[in-house]
C-alpha positions in Angstrom: -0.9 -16.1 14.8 -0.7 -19.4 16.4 -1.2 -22.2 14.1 -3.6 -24.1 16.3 -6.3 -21.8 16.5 -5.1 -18.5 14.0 -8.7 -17.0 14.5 -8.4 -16.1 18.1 -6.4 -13.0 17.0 -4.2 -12.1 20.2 -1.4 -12.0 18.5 -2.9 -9.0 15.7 -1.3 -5.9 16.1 -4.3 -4.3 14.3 -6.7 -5.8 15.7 -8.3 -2.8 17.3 -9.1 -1.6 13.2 -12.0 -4.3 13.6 -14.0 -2.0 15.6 -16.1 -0.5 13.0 -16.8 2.7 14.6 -13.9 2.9 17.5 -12.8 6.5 18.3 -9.6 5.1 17.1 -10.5 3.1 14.8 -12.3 6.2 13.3 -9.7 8.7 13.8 -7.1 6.3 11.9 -9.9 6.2 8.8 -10.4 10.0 9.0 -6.7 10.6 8.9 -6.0 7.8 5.9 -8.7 9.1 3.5 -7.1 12.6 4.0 -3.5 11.8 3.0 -5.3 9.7 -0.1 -7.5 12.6 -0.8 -4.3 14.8 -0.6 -2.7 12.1 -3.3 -5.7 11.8 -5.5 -8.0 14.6 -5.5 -6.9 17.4 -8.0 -8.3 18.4 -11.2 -8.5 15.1 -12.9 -10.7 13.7 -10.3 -12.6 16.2 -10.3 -12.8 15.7 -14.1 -13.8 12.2 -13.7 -16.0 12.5 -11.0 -18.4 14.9 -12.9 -18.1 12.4 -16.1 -19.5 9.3 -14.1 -21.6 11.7 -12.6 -23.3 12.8 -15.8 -23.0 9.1 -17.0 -25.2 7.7 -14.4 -27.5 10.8 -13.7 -28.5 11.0 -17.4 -32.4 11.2 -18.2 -32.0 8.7 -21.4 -30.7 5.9 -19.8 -32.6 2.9 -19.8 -35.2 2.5 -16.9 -35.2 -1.1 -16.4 -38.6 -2.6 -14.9 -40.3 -5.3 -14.1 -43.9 -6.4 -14.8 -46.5 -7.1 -11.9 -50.6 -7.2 -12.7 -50.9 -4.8 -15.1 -48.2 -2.6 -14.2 -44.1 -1.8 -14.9 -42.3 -1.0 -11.9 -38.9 1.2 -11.7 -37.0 2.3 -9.1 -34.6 5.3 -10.1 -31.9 7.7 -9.0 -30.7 10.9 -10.6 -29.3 14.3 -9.6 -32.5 15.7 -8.0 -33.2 12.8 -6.1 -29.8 10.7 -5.4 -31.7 8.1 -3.1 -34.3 7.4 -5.9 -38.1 7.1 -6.7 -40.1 4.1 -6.7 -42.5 4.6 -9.4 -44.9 2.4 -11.5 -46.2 2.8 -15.9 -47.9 1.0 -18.1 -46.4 -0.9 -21.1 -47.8 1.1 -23.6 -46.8 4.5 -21.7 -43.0 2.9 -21.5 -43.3 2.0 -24.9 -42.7 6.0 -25.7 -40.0 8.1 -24.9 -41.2 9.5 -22.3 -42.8 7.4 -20.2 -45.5 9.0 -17.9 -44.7 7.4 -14.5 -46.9 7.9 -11.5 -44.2 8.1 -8.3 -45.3 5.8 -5.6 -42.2 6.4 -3.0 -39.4 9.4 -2.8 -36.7 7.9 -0.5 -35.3 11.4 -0.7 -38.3 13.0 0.6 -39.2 9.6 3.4 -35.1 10.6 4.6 -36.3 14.3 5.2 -39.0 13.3 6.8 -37.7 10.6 8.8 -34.2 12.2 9.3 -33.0 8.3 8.2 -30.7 7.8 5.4 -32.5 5.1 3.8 -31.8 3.2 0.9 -34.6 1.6 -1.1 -33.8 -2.7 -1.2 -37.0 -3.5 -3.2 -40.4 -3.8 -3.1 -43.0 -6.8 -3.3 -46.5 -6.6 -4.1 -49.1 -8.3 -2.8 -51.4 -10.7 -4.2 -53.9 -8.6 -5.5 -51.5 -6.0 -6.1 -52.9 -3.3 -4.0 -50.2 -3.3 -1.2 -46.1 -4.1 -1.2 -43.4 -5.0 1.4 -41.1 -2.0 0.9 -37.6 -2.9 2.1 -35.4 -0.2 3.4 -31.6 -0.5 4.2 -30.0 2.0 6.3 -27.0 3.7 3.9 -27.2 0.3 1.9 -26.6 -2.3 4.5 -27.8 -5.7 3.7 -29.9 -5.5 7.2 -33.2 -3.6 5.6 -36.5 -2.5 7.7 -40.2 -3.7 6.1 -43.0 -2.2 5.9 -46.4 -2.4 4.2 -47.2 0.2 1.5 -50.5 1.0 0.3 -50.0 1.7 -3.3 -53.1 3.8 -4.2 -52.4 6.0 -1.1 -49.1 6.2 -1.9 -48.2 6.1 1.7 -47.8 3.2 4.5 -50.2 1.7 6.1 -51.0 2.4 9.5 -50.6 -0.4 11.8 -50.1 -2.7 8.8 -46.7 -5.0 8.6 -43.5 -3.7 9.8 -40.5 -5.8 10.0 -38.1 -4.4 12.1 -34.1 -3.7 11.0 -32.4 -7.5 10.5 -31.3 -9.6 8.0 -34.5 -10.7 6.2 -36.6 -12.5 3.3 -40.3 -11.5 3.3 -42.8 -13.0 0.9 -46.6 -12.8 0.6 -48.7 -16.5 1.3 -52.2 -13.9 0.9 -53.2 -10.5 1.5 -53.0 -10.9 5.3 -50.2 -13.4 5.6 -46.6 -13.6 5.2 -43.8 -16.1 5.5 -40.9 -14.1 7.0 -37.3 -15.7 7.9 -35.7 -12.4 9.8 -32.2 -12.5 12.0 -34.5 -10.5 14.8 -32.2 -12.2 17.7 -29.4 -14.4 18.8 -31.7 -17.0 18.5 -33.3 -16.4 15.2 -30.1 -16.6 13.4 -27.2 -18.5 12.4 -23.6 -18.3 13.2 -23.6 -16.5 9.9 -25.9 -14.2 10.4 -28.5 -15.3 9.0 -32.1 -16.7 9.7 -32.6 -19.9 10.6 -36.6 -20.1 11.7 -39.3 -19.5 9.2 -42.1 -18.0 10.5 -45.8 -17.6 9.1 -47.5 -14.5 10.3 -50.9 -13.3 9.9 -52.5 -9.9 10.0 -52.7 -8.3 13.4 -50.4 -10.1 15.2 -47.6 -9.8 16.9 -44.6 -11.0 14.8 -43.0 -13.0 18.1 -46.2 -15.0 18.1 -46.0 -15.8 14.9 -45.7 -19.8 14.1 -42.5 -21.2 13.3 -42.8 -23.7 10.5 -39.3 -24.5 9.1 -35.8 -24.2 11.3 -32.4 -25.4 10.8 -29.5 -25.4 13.0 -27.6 -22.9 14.8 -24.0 -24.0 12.0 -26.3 -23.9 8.9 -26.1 -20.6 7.1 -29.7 -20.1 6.8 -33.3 -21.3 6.5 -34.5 -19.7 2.8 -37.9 -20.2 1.4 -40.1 -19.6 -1.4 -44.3 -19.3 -2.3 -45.4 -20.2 -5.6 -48.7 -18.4 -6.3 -49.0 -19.3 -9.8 -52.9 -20.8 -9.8 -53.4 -24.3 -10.0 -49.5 -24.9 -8.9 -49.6 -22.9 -5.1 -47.2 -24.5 -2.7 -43.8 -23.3 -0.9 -40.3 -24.5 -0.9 -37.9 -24.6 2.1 -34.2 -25.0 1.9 -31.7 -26.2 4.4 -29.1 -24.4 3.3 -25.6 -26.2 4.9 -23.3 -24.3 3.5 -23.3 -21.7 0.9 -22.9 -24.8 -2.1 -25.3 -27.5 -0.2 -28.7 -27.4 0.6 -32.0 -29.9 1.6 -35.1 -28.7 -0.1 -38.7 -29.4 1.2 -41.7 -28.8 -0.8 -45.4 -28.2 0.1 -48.2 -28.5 -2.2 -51.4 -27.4 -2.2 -53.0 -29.4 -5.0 -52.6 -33.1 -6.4 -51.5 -36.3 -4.3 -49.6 -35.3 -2.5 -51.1 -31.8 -1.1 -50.9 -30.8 2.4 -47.2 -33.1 3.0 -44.2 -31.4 4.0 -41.7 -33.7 1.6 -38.2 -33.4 1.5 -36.6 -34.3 -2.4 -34.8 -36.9 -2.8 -31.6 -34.9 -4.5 -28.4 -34.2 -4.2 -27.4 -31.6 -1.8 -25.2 -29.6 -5.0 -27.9 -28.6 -7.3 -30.0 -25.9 -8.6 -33.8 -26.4 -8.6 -36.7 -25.2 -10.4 -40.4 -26.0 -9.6 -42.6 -23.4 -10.7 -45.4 -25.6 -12.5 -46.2 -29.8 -13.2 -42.3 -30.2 -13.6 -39.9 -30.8 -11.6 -36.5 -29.0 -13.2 -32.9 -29.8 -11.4 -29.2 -29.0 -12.5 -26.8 -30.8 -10.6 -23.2 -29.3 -9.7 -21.4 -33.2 -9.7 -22.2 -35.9 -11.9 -25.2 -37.7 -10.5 -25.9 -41.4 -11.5 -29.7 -42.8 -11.1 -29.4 -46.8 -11.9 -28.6 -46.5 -16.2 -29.3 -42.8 -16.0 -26.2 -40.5 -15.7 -26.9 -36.9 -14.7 -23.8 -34.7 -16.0 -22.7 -32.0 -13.7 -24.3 -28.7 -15.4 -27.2 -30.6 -17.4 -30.6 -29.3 -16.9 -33.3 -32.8 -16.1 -36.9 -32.7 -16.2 -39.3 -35.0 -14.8 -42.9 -34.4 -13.3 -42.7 -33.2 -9.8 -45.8 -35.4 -8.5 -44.2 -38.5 -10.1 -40.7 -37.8 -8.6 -42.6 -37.5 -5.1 -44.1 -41.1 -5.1 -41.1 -42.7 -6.4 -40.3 -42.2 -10.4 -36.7 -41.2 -11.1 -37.1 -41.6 -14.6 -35.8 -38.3 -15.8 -35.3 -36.7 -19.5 -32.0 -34.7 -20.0 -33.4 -31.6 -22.0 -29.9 -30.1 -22.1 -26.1 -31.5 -21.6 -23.2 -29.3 -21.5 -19.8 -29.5 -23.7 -16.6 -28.4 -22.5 -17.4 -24.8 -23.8 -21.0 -24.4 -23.5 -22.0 -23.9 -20.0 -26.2 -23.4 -18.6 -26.3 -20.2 -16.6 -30.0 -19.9 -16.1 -33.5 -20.8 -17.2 -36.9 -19.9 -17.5 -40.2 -21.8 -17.5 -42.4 -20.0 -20.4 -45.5 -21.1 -21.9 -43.3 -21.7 -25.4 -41.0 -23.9 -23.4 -38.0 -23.9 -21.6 -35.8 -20.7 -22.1 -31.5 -21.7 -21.5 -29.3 -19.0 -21.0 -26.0 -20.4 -22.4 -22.8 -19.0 -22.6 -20.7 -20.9 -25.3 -16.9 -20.2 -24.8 -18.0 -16.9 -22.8 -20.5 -15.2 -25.6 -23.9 -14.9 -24.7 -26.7 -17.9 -26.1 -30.7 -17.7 -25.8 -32.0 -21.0 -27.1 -35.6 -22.4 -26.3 -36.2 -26.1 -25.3 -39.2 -27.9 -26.4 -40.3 -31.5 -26.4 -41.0 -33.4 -29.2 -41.5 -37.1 -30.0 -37.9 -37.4 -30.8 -36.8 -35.7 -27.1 -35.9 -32.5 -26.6 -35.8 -29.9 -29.3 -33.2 -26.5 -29.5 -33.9 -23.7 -31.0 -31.8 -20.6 -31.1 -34.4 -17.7 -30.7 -34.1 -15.2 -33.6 -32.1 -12.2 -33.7 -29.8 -12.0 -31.3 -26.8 -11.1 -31.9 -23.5 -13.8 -32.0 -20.8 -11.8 -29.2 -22.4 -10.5 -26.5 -24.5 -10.9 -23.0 -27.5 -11.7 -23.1 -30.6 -12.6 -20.5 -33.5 -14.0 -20.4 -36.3 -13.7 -17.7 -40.3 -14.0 -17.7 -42.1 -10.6 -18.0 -44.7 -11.0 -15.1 -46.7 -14.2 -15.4 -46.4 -14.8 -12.0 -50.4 -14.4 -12.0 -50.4 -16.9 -15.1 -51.4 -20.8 -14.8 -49.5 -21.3 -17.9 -46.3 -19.6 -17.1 -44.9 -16.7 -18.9 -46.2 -15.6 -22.5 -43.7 -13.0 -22.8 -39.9 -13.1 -22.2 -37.9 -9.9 -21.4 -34.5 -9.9 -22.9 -31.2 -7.7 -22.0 -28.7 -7.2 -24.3 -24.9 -5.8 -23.7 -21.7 -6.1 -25.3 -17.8 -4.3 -24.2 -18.6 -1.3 -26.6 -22.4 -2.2 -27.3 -24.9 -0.1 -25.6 -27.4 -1.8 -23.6 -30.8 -3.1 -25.2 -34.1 -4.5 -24.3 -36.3 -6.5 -26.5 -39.9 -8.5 -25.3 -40.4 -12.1 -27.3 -43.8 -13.5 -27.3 -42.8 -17.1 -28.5 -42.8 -15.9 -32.1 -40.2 -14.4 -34.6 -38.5 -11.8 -33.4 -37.9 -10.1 -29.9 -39.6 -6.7 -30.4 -37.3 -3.6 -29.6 -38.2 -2.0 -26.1 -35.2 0.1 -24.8 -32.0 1.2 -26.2 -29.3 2.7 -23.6 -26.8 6.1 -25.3 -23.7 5.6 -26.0 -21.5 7.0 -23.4 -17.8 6.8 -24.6 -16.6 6.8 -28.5 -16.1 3.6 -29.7 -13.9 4.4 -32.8 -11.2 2.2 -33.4 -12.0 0.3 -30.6 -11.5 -3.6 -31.1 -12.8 -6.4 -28.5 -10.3 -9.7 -29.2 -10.7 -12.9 -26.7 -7.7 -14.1 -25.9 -6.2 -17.1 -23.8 -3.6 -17.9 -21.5 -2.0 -21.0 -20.4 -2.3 -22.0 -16.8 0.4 -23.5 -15.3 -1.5 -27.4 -15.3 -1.6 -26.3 -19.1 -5.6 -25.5 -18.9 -6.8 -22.8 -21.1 -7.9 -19.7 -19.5 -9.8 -17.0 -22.2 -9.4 -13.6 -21.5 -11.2 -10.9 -23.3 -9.1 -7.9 -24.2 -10.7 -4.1 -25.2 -9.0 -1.4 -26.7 -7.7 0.6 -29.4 -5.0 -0.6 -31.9 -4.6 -3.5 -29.9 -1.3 -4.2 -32.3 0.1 -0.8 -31.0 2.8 -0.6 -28.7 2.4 -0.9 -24.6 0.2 1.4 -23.2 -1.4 1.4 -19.6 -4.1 -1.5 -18.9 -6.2 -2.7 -16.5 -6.7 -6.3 -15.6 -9.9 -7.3 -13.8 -11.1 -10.7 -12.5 -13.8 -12.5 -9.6 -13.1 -16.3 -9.9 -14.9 -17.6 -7.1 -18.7 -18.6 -6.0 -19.8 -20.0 -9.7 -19.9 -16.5 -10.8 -19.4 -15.6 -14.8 -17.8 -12.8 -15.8 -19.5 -11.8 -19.3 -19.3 -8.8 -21.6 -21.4 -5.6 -20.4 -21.1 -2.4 -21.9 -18.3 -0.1 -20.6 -19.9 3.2 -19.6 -17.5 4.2 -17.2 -14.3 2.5 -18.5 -15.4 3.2 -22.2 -15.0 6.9 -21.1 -12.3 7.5 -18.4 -9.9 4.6 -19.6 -10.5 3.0 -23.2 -10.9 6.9 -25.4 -7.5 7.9 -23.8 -6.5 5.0 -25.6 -5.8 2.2 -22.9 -6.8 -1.1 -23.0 -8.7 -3.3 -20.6 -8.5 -7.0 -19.9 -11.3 -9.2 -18.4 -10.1 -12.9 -17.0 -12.7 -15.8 -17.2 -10.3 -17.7 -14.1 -11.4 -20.8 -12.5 -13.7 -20.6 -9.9 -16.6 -18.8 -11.6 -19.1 -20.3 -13.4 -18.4 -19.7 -17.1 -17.7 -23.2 -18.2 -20.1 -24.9 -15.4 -20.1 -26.1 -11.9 -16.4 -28.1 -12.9 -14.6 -24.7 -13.3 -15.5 -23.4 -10.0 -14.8 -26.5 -8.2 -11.5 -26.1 -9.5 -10.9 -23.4 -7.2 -12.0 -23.6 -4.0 -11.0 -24.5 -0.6 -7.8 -25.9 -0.9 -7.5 -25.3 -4.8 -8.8 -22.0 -4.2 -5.1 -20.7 -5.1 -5.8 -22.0 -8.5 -7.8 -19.3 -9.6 -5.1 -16.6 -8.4 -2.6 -18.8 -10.4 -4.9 -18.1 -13.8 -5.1 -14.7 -12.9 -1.3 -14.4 -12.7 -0.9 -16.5 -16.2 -3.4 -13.6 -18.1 -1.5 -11.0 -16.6 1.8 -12.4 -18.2 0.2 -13.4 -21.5 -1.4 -10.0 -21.7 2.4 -8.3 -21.0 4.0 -10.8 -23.5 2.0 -10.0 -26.0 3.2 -6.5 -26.1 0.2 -5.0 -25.6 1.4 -3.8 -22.0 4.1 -4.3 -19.5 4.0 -5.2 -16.0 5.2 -1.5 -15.4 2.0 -0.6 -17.3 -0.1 -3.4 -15.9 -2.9 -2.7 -13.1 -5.6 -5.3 -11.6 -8.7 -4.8 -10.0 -10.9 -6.9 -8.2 -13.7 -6.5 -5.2 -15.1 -8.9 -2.7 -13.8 -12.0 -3.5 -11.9 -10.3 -6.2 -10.6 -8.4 -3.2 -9.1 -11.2 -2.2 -7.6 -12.1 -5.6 -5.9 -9.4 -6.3 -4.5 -9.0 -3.0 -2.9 -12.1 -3.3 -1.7 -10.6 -7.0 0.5 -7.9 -4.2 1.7 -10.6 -2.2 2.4 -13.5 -4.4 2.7 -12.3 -7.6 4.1 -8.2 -7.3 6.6 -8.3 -9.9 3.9 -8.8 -12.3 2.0 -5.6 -11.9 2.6 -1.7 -12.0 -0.6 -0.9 -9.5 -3.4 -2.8 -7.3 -6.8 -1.6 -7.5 -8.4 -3.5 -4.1 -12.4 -2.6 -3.7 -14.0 -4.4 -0.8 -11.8 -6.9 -0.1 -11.7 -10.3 2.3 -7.8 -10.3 3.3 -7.7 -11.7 6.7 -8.4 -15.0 6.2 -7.5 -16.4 9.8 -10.6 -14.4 11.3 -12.9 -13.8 8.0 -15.1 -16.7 9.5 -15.7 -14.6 13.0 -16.1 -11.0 10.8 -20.2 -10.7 9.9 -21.0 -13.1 6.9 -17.7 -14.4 6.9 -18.9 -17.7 8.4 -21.0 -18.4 5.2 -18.2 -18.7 2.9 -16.3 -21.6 4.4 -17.3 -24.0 1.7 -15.4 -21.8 -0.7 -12.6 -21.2 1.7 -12.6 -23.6 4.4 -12.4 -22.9 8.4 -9.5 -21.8 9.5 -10.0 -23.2 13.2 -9.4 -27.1 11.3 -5.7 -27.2 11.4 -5.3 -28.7 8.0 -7.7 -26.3 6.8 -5.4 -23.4 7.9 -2.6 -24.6 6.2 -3.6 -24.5 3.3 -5.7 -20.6 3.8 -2.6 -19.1 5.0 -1.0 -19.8 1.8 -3.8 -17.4 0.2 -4.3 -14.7 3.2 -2.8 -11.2 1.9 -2.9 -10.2 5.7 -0.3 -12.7 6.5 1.9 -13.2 3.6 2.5 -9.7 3.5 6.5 -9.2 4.4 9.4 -6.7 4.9 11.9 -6.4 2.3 9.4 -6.9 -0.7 9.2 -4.3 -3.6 5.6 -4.3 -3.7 3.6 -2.3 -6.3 1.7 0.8 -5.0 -2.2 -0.3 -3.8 -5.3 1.2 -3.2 -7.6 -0.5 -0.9 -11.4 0.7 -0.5 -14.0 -0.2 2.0 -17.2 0.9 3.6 -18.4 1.6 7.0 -21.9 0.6 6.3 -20.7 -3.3 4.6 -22.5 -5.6 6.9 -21.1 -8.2 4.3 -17.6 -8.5 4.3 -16.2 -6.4 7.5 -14.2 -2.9 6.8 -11.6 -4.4 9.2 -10.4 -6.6 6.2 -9.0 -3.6 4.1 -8.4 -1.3 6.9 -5.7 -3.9 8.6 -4.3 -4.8 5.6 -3.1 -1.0 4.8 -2.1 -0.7 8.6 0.2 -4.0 8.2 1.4 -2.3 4.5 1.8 1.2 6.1 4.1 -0.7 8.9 6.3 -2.8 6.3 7.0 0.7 4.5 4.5 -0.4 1.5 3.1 2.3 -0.8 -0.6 1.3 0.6 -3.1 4.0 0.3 -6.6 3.8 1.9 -10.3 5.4 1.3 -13.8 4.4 3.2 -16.9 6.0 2.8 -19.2 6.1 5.3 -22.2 5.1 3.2 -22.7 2.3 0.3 -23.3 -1.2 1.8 -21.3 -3.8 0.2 -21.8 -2.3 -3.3 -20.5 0.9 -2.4 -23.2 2.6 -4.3 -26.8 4.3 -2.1 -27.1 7.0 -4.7 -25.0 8.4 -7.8 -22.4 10.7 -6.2 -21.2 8.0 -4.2 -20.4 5.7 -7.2 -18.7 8.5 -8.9 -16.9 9.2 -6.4 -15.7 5.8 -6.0 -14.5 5.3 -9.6 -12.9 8.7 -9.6 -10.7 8.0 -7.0 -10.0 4.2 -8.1 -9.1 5.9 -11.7 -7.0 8.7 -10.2 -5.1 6.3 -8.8 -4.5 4.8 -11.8 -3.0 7.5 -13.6 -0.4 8.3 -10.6 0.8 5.0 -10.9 0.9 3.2 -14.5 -0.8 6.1 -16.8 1.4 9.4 -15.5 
């Protein structure tokens, strides 16, 4: 790979394996998952499998739903219908327990009919709630079909909207009209793949005649959008978005003084936005300085969104970030402004309010102190005055889900409460942390039994990238393949997620993107030195971007691990940018066409530091045919170049799953049966 332009890929040996469905390509995939199914598959598989099976097929999970005009909505999968029903209750009906739902769509019975295998992506109803925009991915791409339902006919409606297969975002403007951004052609997308024209279409016309009325360029990533319905505050918001961190946002009103005007705000382009009433609500990623007024990176600022259009930039701070307590989210309610927090990692729901003396926080009542918790308006989106009621999820390592509503006043009121899966005796949850090498304190959270006991087998799992948080949730799966047996599990809060703020992701990324596989490396030793494994014992897992980390774990760290668990992965990063959505991702990469750029990827790229005379661990790379997000050639090179080099690399793709790996049930079993398999011939035999 030539330094000046390592994309172009003439010198890949393997680069025939990026031909997603070559004969060869095909026949090498066919003949890799049958030595791994001849490695893996025997009676403890099988075990497994039917254990997640049962796990995620069970009838008293919780059927999570949200609220639209006076109904809940569910979508749901289980063993007589693996591709899942769309169906709709009332609150008081899902109040019991047994809910009497009335099944709008069976994506089973539509793939019978249709002889498609479709995968249900969502549904959106219409204003007065008598139609939706069903979305339909084939086998779980992120490419979906739309097409208008009629809800009381439970069927779709004849010459009514249909959005052919693309890339797509589809809202409702009125009962007969749509804003629709859709990656249709060449010239409707971006070099990422992406839309880049906005269009506003109206019954009964043809979608190619529809008006354009927002574009960016042909380098952006995409032209996104959203309509605000909520009466008295109707309008839409455009953003440019740049990259995948930096965006210019437009707004549209329709009422006050500045209704009718196409304005673009006056921001930064690193910041998250909120405008969903009179207020304008920002968060910016960098410190951001307005004359006297300082901004800190992570605050959340509120100031009235007409004022802030004709000039005032006299902001109030309702929240400010500390070195541990990091904003994840918000929500506009009629109570006030609800903050999803996480403070050193646990879970915080607090509500804002205004008072004469600023900005007043209140911890809302009984919640629990160590776990995950989130926050989000129950319907409202009909209200003038925002949400009345707040829906809240609750989820801990060994705590079974929970739902609760809160109507501004004491405490949330039980809704939902998931089984437990997995026993949970003698089970401890300890957070832990590990010193990086620039001396920064990295927390890790650690789950198991008799965590003072000698080694045992472990797993190790980690992200770090894109501002993502990795939080407790309750370990179905793990609880009851890996933590009763009496292993222990570790979860790595690295840089380059979001858990303490924008600052610890920009800490990794680009060309300090190598700090967050340096973290990772620093738990794995702290979790081996403290006797509670050793690196024989030790196994990480990571997908997607965690792909990428623990790859790099194989190539630059191998001596520190038993086993590699790689799901999804990016590992070529000369030609990610040229493989589907790669080209998005530069700002957390960089492009490695810019020489200096390239210097410093090639120091992170699995696919290239991999070597001869290394003692690598064994690995397990998994991918899927139908991942329009990050390219099967990634993984499927990777184990060619291992295979070559004499490695212990072992291979599975599945033909269906998308990205997430996981169109119905069986698929998802299957997937962590084989990843767990592979566990126990390596560090748990």
């Amino acid at each position: 790979m030539t330094a000046s332009n390592p994309a172009d890929g003439h010198d890949d040996p393997f680069l025939w394996l990026e031909e997603i469905e070559g004969d060869e390509a095909i026949a090498w995939v066919d003949a890799q998952n049958k030595r791994t199914d001849g490695f893996l598959v025997n009676d403890g598989y099988v075990s497994d499998f039917k254990a997640v099976l049962k796990i995620l097929d069970a009838d008293d999970r919780i059927p999570f739903v949200g609220k639209s005009g006076d109904f809940l909505y569910n979508f749901w999968k289980d063993a007589e219908h693996p591709r899942g029903l769309w169906r709709r209750t009332t609150l008081e009906s899902y109040r019991t327990d047994k809910p009497d739902w009335n099944v709008l769509l069976d994506i089973d019975a539509l793939n019978k009919a249709e002889n498609v295998s479709w995968a249900f992506a969502g549904a959106a109803r219409s204003p007065d709630k008598t139609r939706a925009l069903v979305s339909l991915s084939f086998n779980g791409t992120d490419a979906i079909e739309v097409r208008e339902f009629d809800i009381a006919t439970k069927s779709f409606v004849p010459d009514g909207f249909v959005i052919p297969k693309a890339k797509t975002q589809v809202a409702w403007i009125d009962n007969d009209t749509l804003l629709v951004g859709s990656a249709q052609t060449p010239d409707d997308s971006t070099e990422a793949g992406y839309t880049r024209a906005v269009r506003r279409w109206t019954r009964s016309t043809p979608l190619a005649a529809a008006e354009t009325v927002f574009e960016v360029e042909k380098q952006d990533v995409a032209a996104w959008f959203g309509v605000n319905r909520r009466p008295g505050h109707e309008g839409l918001m455009f953003w440019r978005a740049l990259d995948f961190t930096r965006s210019q946002i437009f707004v549209e009103r329709k009422h006050g003084p500045h209704a009718g005007k196409r304005l673009r705000l006056d921001l930064p382009e690193e910041i998250s936005v909120g405008a969903e009433a009179e207020d304008l609500l920002v968060s910016p990623k960098q410190d951001w300085t307005l004359g006297d007024l300082t901004i800190p990176a992570g605050a959340l600022a509120v100031i009235d969104l007409d004022r802030f259009l004709s000039g005032a930039r006299n902001f109030e701070i309702a929240f400010s970030p500390t070195p541990e307590r990091a904003l994840q989210s918000w929500a506009e309610t009629r109570h006030g402004i609800v903050l999803e927090l996480l403070d050193n990692v646990r879970g915080r729901v607090v509500l804002m309010q205004r008072s004469e003396a600023g900005w007043q926080e209140t911890p809302l009542p009984g919640l629990p102190d160590n776990a995950s918790i989130s926050a989000q308006n129950f319907g409202g989106e009909d209200d003038p005055d925002l949400g009345a009621e707040l829906l809240l999820t609750v989820t801990g390592f060994d705590r079974p889900t929970t739902t609760a509503l809160w109507d501004g006043h004491g405490t949330p009121a039980p809704l939902k409460s998931a089984p437990r899966n997995f026993d949970p005796e003698g089970i401890e949850v300890q957070q832990r942390h590990a010193v990086a090498g620039d001396g920064t304190k990295i927390p890790y959270f650690l789950i198991g039994k008799n965590l003072k006991g000698g080694p045992r087998p472990t797993i190790l799992y980690g992200y770090g990238g894109f501002e993502v948080s990795l939080t407790p949730s309750y370990m179905a799966i793990a609880g009851k393949l890996w933590l009763e047996h009496g292993h222990a599990y570790a979860i790595a809060n690295i840089r380059g997620g979001g858990e303490f703020g924008p600052g610890w992701h920009l800490a990794s990324r680009k060309n300090t993107k190598h700090v967050a596989h340096d973290d990772f490396a620093a738990v794995a030793r702290d979790v081996a030195a403290s006797g509670v494994t050793t690196a024989a014992k030790l196994a990480c897992h990571g997908g997607s971007n965690g792909g990428l980390l623990v790859g790099n774990m194989l190539t630059r760290y191998p001596r520190l691990f038993g086993a590699i668990w790689c799901s999804v992965p990016l590992l070529d990063m000369a030609r990610y940018t040229k493989l589907l959505a790669g080209q998005s991702w530069i700002a957390e990469y960089g492009d490695p066409e810019i020489p200096d750029e390239w210097a410093y990827l090639q120091k992170f790229s699995p696919y290239h530091l991999a070597k001869g005379g290394e003692n690598y661990p064994p690995i397990l790379i998994t991918t899927n045919r139908t991942d329009d997000r990050v390219h099967p050639g990634h993984a499927r090179k990777m184990v060619a170049r291992l295979q070559e080099l004499g490695c212990p690399a072992w291979f599975n793709e599945t033909v269906a799953g998308g990205h997430s790996g996981a169109v119905d049930n069986s698929k998802q079993a299957q997937s962590q049966a084989l990843g767990y398999a592979f566990l126990r011939r390596t560090i748990a035999s």
